[in-house]
C-alpha positions as CSV (number, residue, x, y, z in Angstrom):
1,X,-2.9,16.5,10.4
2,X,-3.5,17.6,7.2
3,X,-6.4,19.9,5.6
4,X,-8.4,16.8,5.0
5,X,-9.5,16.8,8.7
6,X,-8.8,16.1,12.5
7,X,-10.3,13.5,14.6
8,X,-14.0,13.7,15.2
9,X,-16.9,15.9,15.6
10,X,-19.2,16.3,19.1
11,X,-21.9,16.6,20.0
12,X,-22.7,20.3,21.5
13,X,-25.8,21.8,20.3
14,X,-25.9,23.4,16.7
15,X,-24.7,27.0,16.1
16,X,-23.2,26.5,19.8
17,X,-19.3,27.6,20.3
18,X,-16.6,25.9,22.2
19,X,-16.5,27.9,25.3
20,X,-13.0,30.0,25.3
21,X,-9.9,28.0,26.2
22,X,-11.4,24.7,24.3
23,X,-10.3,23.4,21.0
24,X,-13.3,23.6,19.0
25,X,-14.2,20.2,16.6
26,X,-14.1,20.2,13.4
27,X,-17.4,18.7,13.3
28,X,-18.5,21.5,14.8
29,X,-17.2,23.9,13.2
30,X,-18.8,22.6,9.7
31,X,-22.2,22.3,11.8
32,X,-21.7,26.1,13.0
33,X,-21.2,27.0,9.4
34,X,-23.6,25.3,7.5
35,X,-21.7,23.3,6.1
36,X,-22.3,19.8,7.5
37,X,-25.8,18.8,9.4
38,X,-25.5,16.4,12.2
39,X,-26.4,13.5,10.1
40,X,-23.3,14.1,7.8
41,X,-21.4,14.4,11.0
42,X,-22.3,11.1,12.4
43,X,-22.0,9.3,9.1
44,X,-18.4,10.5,8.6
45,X,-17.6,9.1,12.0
46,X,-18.8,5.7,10.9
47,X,-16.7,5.5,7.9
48,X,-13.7,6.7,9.9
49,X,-14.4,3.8,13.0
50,X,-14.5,1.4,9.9
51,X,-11.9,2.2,7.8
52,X,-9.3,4.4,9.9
53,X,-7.8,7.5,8.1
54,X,-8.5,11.3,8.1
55,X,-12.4,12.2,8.7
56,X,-12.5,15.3,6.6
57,X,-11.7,12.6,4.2
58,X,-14.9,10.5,4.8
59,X,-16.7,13.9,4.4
60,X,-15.3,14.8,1.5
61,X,-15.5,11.1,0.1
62,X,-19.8,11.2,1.0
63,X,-20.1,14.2,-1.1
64,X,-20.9,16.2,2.4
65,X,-18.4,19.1,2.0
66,X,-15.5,20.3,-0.2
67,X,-11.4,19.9,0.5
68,X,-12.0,24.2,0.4
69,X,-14.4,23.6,3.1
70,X,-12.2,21.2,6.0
71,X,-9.4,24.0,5.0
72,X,-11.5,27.3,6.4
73,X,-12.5,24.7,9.5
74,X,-9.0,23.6,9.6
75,X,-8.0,27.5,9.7
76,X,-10.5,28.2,11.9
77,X,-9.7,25.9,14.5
78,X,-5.8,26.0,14.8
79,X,-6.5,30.3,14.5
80,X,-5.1,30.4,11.2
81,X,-6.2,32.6,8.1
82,X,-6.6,30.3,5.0
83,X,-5.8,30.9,1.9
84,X,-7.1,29.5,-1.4
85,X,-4.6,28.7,-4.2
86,X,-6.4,28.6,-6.5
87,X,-6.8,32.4,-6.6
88,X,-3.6,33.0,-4.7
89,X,-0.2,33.1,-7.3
90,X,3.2,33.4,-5.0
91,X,5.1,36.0,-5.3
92,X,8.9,35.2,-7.5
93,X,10.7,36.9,-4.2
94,X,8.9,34.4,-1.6
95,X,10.0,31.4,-3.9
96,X,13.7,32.6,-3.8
97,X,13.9,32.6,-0.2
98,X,12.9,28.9,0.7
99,X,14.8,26.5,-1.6
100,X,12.9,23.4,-3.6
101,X,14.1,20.6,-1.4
102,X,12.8,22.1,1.4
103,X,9.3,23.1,-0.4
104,X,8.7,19.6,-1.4
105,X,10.2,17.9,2.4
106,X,7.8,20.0,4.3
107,X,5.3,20.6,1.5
108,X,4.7,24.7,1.7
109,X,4.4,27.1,-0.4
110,X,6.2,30.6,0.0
111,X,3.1,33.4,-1.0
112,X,4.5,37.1,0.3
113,X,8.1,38.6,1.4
114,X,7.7,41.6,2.8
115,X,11.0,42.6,4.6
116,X,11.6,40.4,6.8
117,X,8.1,38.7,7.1
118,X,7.5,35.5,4.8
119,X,4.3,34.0,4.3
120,X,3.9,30.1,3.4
121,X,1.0,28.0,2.9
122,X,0.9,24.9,4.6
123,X,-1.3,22.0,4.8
124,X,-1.3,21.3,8.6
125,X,-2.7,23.6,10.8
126,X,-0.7,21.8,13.7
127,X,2.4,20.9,12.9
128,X,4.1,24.4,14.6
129,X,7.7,22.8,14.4
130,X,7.4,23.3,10.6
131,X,6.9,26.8,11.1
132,X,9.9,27.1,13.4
133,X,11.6,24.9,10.6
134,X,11.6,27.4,8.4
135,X,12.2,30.6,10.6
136,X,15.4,28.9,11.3
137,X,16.6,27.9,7.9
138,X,15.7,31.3,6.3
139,X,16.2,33.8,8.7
140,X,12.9,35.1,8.7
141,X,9.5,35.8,10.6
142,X,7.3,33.2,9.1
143,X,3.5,33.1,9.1
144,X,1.5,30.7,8.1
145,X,-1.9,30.2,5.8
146,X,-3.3,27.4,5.7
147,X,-4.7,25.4,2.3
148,X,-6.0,22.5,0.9
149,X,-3.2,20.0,1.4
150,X,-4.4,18.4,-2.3
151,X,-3.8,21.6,-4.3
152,X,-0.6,22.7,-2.1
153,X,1.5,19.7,-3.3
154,X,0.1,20.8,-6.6
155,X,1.1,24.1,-6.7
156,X,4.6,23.1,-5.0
157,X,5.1,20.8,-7.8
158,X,4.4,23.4,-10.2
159,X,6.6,26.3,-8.7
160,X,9.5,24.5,-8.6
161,X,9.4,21.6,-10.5
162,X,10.3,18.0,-9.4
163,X,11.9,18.4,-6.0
164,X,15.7,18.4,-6.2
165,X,17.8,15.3,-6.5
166,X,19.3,13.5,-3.9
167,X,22.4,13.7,-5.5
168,X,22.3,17.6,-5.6
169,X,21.6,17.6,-1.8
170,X,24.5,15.1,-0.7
171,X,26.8,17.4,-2.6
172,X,25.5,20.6,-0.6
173,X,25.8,18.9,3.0
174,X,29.2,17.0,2.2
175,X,30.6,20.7,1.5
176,X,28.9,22.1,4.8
177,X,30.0,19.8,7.2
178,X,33.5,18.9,5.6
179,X,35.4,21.7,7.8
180,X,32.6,21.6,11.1
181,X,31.8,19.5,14.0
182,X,29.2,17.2,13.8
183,X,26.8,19.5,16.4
184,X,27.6,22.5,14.1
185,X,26.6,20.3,10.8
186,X,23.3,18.9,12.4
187,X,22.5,22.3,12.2
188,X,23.5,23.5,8.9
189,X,20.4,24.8,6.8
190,X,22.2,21.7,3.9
191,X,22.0,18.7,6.3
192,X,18.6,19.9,7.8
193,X,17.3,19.7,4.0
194,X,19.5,16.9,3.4
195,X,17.8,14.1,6.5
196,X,14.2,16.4,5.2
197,X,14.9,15.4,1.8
198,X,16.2,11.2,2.4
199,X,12.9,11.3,4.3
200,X,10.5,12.8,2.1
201,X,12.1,10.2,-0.4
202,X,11.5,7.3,2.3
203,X,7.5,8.2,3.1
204,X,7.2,8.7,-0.6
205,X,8.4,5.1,-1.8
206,X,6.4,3.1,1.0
207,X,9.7,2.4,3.4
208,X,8.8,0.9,6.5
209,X,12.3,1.3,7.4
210,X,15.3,3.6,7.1
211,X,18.6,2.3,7.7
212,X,21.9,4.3,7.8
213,X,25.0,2.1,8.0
214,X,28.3,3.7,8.3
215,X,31.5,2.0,6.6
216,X,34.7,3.7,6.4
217,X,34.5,4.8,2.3
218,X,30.7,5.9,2.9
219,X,27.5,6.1,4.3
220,X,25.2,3.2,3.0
221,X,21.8,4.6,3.2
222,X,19.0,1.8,2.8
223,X,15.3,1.7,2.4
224,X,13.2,-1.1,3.4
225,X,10.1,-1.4,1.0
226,X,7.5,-5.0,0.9
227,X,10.2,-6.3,3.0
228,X,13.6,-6.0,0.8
229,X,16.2,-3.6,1.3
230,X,17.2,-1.5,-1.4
231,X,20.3,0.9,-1.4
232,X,20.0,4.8,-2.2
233,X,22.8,6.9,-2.9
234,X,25.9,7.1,-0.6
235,X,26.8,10.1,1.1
236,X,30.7,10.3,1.5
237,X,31.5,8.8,4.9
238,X,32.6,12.2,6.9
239,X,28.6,13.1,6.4
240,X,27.6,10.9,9.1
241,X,28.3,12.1,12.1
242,X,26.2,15.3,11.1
243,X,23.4,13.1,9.6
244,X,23.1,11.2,13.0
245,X,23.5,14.1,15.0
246,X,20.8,15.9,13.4
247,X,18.3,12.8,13.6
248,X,19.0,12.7,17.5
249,X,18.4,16.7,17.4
250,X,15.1,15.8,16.0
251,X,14.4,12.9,18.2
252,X,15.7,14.6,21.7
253,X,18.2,12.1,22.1
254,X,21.9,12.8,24.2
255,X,24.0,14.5,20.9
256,X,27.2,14.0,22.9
257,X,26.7,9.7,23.4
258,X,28.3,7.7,20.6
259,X,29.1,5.0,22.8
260,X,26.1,3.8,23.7
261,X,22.6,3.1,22.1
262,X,19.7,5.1,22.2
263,X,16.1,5.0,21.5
264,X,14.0,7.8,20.6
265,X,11.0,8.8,18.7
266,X,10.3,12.2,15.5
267,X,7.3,12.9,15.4
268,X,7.2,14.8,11.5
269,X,4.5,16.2,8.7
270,X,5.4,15.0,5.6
271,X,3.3,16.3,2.5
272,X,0.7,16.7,5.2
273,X,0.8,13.9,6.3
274,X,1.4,12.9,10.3
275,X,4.3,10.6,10.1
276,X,5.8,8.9,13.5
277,X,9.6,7.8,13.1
278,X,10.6,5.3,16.0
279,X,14.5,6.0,16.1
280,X,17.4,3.4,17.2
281,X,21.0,4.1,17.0
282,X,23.7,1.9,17.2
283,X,27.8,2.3,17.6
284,X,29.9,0.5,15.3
285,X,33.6,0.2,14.6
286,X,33.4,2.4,11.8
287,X,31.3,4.9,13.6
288,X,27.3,5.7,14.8
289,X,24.2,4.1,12.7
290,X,20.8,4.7,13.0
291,X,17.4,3.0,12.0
292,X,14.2,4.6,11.8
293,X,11.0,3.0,11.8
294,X,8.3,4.6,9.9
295,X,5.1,4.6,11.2
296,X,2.6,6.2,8.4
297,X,-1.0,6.7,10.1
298,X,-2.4,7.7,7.0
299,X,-0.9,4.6,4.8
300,X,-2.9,2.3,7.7
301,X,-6.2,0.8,7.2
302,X,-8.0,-0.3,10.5
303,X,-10.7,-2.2,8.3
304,X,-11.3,-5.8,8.6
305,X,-11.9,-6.5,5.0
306,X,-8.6,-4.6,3.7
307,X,-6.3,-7.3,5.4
308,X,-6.2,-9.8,2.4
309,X,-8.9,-12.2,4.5
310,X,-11.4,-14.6,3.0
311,X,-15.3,-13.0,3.4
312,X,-15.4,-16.3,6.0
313,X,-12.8,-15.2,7.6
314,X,-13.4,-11.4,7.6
315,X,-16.4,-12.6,9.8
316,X,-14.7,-15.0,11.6
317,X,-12.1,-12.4,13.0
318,X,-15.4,-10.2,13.8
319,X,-16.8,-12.6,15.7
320,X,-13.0,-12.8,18.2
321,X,-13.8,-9.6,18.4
322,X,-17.4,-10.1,20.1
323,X,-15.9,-12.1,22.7
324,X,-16.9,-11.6,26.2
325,X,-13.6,-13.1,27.5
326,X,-10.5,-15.4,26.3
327,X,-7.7,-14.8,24.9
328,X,-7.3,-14.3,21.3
329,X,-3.8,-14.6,20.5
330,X,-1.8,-13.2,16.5
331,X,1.5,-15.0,15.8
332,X,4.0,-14.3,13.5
333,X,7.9,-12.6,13.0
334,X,8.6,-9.0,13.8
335,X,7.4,-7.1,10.2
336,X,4.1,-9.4,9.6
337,X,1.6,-7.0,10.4
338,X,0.3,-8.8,13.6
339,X,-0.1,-4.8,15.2
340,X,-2.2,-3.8,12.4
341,X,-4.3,-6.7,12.2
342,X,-4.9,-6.7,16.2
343,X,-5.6,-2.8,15.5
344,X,-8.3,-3.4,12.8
345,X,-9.8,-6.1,15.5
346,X,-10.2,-3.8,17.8
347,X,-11.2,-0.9,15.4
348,X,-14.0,-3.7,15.1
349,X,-15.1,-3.9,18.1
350,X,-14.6,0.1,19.6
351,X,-17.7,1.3,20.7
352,X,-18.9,3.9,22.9
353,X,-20.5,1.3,25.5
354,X,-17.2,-0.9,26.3
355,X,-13.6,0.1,27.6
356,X,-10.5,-0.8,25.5
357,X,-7.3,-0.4,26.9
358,X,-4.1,-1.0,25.0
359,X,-0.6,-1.9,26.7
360,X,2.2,-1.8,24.1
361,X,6.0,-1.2,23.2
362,X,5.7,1.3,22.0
363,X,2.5,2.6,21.0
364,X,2.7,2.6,17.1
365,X,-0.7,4.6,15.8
366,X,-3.2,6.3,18.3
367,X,-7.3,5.1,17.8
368,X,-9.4,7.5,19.0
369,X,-11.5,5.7,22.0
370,X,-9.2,3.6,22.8
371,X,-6.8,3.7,26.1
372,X,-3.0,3.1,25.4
373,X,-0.5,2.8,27.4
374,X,3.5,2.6,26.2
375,X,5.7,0.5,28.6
376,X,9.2,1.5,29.3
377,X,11.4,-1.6,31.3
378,X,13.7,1.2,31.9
379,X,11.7,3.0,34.6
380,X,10.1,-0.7,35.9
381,X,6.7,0.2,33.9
382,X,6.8,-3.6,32.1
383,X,4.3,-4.9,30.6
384,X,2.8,-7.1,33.3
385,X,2.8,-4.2,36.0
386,X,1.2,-2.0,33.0
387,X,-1.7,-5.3,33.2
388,X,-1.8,-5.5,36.3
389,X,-3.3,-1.8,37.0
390,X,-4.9,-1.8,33.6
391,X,-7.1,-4.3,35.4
392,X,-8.2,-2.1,37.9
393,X,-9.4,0.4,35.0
394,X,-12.8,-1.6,34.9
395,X,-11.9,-2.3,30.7
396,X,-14.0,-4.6,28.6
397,X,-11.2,-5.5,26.5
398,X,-7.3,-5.5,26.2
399,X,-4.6,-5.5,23.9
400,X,-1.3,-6.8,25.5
401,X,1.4,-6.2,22.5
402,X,3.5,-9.2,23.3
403,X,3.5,-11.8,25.6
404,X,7.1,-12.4,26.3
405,X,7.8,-13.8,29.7
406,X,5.8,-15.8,32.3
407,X,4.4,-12.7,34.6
408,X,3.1,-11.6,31.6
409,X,1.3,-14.5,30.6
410,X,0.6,-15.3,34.0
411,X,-1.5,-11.9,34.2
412,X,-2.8,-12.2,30.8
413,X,-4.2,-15.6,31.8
414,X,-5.8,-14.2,35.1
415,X,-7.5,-10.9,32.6
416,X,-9.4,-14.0,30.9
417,X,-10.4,-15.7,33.9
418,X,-11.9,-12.7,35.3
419,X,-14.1,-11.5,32.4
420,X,-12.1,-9.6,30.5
421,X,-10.9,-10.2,26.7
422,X,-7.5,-10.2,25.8
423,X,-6.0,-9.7,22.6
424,X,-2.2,-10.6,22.5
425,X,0.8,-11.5,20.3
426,X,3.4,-14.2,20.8
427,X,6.2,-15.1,18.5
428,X,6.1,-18.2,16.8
429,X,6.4,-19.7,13.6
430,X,2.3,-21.1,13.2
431,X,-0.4,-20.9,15.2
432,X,-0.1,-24.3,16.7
433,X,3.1,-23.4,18.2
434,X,1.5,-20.8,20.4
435,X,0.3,-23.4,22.3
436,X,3.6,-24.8,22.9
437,X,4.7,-21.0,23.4
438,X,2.2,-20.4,26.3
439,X,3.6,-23.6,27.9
440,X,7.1,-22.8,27.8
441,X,6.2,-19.4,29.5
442,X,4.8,-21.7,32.5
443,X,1.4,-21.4,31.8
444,X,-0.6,-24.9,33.1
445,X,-2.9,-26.7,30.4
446,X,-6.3,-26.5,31.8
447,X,-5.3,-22.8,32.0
448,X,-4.7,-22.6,28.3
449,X,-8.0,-24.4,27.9
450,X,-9.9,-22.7,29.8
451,X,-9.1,-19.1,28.8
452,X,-7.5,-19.6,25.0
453,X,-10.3,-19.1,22.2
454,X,-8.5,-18.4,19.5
455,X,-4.9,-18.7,17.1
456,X,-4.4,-16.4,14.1
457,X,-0.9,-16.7,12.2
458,X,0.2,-14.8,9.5
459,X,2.9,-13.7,6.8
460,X,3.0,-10.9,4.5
461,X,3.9,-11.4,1.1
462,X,4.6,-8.9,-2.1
463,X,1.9,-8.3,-4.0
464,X,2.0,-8.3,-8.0
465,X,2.6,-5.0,-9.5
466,X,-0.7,-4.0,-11.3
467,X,1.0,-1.7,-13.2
468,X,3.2,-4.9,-14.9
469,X,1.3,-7.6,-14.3
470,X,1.4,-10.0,-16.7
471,X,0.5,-13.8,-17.1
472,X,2.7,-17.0,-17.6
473,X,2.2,-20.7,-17.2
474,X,4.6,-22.3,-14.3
475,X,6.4,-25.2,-15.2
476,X,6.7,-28.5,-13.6
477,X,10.1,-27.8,-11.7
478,X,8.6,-24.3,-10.1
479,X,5.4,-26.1,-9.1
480,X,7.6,-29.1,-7.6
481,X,8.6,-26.9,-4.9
482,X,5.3,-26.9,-3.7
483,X,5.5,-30.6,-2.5
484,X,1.7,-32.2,-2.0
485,X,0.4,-28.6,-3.4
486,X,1.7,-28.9,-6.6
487,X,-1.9,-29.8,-8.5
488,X,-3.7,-27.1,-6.8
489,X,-1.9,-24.6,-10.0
490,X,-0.9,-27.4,-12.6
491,X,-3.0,-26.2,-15.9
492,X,-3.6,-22.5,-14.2
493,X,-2.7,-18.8,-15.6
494,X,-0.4,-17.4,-13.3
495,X,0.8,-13.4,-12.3
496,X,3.6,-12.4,-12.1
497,X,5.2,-8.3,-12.8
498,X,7.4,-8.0,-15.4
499,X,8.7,-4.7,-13.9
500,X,8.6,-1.3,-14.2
501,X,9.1,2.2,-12.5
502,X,6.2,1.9,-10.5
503,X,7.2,-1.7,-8.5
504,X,11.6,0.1,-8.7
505,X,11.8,-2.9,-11.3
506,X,10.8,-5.6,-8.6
507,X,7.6,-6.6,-10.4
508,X,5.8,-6.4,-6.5
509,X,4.4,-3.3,-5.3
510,X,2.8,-3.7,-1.7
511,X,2.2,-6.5,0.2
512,X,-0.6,-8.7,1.0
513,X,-1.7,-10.5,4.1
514,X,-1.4,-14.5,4.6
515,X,-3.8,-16.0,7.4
516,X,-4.2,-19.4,9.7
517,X,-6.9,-19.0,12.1
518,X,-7.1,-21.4,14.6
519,X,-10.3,-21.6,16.6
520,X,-10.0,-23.8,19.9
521,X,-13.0,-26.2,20.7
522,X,-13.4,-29.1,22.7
523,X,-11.4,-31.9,20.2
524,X,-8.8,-29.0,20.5
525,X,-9.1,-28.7,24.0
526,X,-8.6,-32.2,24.9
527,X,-5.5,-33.0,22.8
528,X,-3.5,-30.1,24.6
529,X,-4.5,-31.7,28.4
530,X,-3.4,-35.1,27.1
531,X,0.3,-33.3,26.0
532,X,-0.2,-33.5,22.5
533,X,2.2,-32.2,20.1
534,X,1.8,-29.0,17.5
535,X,2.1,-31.0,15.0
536,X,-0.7,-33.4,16.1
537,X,-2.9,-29.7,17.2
538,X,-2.4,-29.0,13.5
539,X,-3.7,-32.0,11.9
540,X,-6.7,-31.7,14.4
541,X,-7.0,-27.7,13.3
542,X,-7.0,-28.7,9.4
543,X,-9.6,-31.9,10.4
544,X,-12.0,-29.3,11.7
545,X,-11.5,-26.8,8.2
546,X,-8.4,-24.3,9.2
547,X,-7.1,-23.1,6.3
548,X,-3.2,-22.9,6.5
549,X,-0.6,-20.3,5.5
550,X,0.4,-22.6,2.5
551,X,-3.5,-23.4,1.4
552,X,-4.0,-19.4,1.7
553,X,-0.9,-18.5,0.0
554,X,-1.7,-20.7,-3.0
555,X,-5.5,-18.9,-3.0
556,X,-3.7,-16.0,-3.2
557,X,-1.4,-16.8,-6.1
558,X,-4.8,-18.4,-8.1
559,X,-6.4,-15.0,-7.5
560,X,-3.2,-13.2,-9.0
561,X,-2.4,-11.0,-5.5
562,X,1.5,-12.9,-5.7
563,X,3.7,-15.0,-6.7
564,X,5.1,-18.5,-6.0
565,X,8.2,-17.8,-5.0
566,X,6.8,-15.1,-2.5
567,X,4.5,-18.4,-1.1
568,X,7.7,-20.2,-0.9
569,X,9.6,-17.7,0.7
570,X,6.8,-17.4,3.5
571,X,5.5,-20.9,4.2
572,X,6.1,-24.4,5.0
């Protein structure tokens, strides 16, 4: 968490403390103060059902409090003293003791050395591994104050500078781990800031993904950003053994196994911010990999109208979410958002007066009121036993993250039939498909029909860089490409990014959300009992005003959000 706020405020009387032994709200805490009144309090929550994120940031958004005021709260809850920086200058000695690749990786602040006590500033009251972090790394006994997250990367910047260059920090680890094992190495003090510092880099440049790829000359470390892969710079090969060693330290993963994959999961604050890392490694010939999928709850929105959607089908989606049964299924590859567009669904729909229960693998970003559940096929808990007792829960609603074999589906089918919605994903290519999906997987068509309400496909594509953006007419060869679409931009002003250090010279910057919705009624209905085919569902779909991924696509390029060759890329 970071000093912009925790979770949510209750509801115990005003002026009224937790009793001892209870972790007081922060809600409460600005009640008890004076700070907030229980109108504030309530209003925050809204904003923070609607649009995800932080709720001290809501607060502090609605003019209800100060970022000085969530920090005393903050303090006050985790039983830490704050500190306010803007009266506080650090001490030169502190700043000596903890380097400025680690200052900027964990965002603190050194304040006071006094012998062998250090005092930092930090920005997350709960992040305690931070603390240990730095005991380690310098020695000392550490204590922490904690600030408003906003002004400590501020006053980082401004004690040291920009943080140190990756290069620097390659150099540092290469010459620690040239001579030691790689268990000794993963726990150098110059690999610890080295994986701090490729990460810090990673969370900073909107990677979803982190790849480390071992050759024999080097270690290629990639980042995936909007979807591309673009190279860093390459440790010398010997580093990474330590480098993977010390993300499997991190992640609790077997040090000693090189042999054999392994899946894990960090759990890290970076710049205050609550970052999940879902880890994978992978033996090759030239040695042990790893990819790590970044999972940024602060850089999601669980809003409806943030998706990219049409204001028709902003309330279309809404209204899936109203459902007292069916199944609502979201198609798509791995990496096009389905997750966070089934999460702002049921953002939607989360209210105190239903049950939603979420079964999923794994669990990418918690929602407060909402039940989840991780699978794990290892230990037998799959996803249609998970179903199965998730039935028995007495939920209103339920989010199965794929369906990917017949039990599944089978159960999933059965959910609908006894009351229950079900929100699901499947993999295929258009929303059509899914109907031929759900019949592969055994599933009987008066089944489908009487339980499947709903199709949504979608693609991301990169949006223009707004920082570049600039205009051009296509010409006739580009808009050929579009086949039978072609008139629907001859004669228009198009975007596109000329580049710049914003977008990394791309021209894109951020990606934007493509959408099919498919809604199933009777005309529907009929042509999958009679067997027909998904292309003949489509035609049918379109007759009855479905927009498709190419038809939203083009919107989207007419409105300036991207590109044609990003449409292209996506869509048939």
């Amino acid at each position: 968490m970071s000093a912009a706020g925790t979770s949510a405020a209750g509801t115990s009387p005003e002026g009224r403390r937790a009793p001892r032994g209870a972790r007081e709200l922060i809600g409460q805490i600005l009640k008890r103060r004076g700070v907030l009144k229980e109108a504030q309090v309530q209003a925050g929550l809204a904003e923070q059902r609607k649009h995800g994120g932080l709720i001290g940031q809501h607060w502090i958004a609605l003019g209800a409090c100060t970022p000085k005021d969530i920090a005393v709260a903050l303090a006050e809850q985790a039983g830490l003293a704050s500190v306010d920086l803007e009266h506080t200058k650090p001490q030169p000695a502190a700043l000596e003791r903890v380097d400025a690749t680690l200052a900027h990786a964990f965002g603190v602040l050194p304040l006071e050395l006094s012998g062998t006590r250090l005092v930092v500033a930090i920005g997350d009251p709960l992040n305690t591994s931070l603390l240990e972090d730095l005991r380690f790394s310098t020695g000392l006994e550490v204590e922490g104050r904690l600030a408003d997250a906003e002004l400590l990367r501020k006053r980082v910047r401004e004690a040291y500078g920009e943080a140190q260059s990756l290069k620097d920090a390659i150099a540092a680890a290469a010459g620690a781990a040239k001579d030691a094992d790689a268990k000794q190495a993963a726990q150098s003090a110059p690999v610890v800031r080295l994986l701090n510092s490729i990460l810090h880099r990673a969370i900073r440049d909107r990677a979803s993904d982190v790849h480390f790829e071992v050759f024999p000359a080097e270690l290629r470390i990639r980042y995936r950003v909007d979807g591309a892969l673009y190279e860093i710079e390459s440790p010398p090969a010997h580093l990474a053994p330590a480098l993977v060693a010390r993300i499997k330290v991190m992640s609790d993963l077997d040090i000693a196994e090189t042999k054999l994959p392994q899946d894990g999961r960090i759990q890290l604050s970076i710049d205050n911010r609550p970052v999940d890392l879902r880890v994978a490694t992978l033996p090759g010939i030239s040695g042990e990999g790893a990819v790590l999928r970044v999972l940024d709850r602060s850089s999601v929105s669980l809003d409806l109208a943030s998706l990219g959607l049409s204001s028709s089908e902003v309330e279309a989606l809404y209204e899936l979410t109203q459902l007292p049964h069916g199944i609502v299924l979201v198609t798509g590859p791995t990496g096009s958002g389905k997750t966070t567009t089934l999460y702002a669904m049921l953002n939607a729909a989360n209210d105190p007066g239903i049950k939603i229960i979420t079964v999923e693998d794994p669990v990418e970003y918690d929602i407060e009121g909402l039940v989840q559940v991780p699978i794990n096929d290892e230990i037998g808990v799959s996803y249609a036993r998970v179903l199965r007792t998730a039935l028995r829960q007495d939920p209103d609603k339920i989010l199965v993250g794929e369906i990917r074999d017949s039990e599944t589906a089978s159960v999933a089918v059965e959910a609908s039939l006894t009351g229950h919605t079900v929100f699901a994903t499947v993999h295929t290519n258009d929303a059509p498909s899914a109907v031929t999906r759900m019949l592969d997987l055994g599933v009987e068509p008066f089944l489908i029909t009487a339980t499947l309400e709903a199709i949504i496909a979608q693609r991301l594509v990169r949006r223009v860089c707004a920082k570049c953006k600039a205009e051009y007419e296509p010409d006739e060869d580009l808009l050929m490409e579009l086949g039978a679409d072609a008139h629907l931009l001859r004669g228009a002003r198009l975007a596109y990014g000329k580049g710049c250090e914003q977008c990394f010279h791309t021209g894109y910057k951020g990606r934007t959300a493509l959408y099919e919705i498919l809604r199933v009624d009777d005309r529907t209905r009929e042509a999958v009992l009679s067997g027909k085919s998904a292309g003949e569902l489509r035609r049918i779909a379109e007759q009855n005003g479905m927009r498709t991924l190419r038809k939203c696509g083009i919107e989207a390029i007419r409105e300036g959000r991207t590109t044609i060759e990003e449409v292209l890329r996506e869509t048939l």
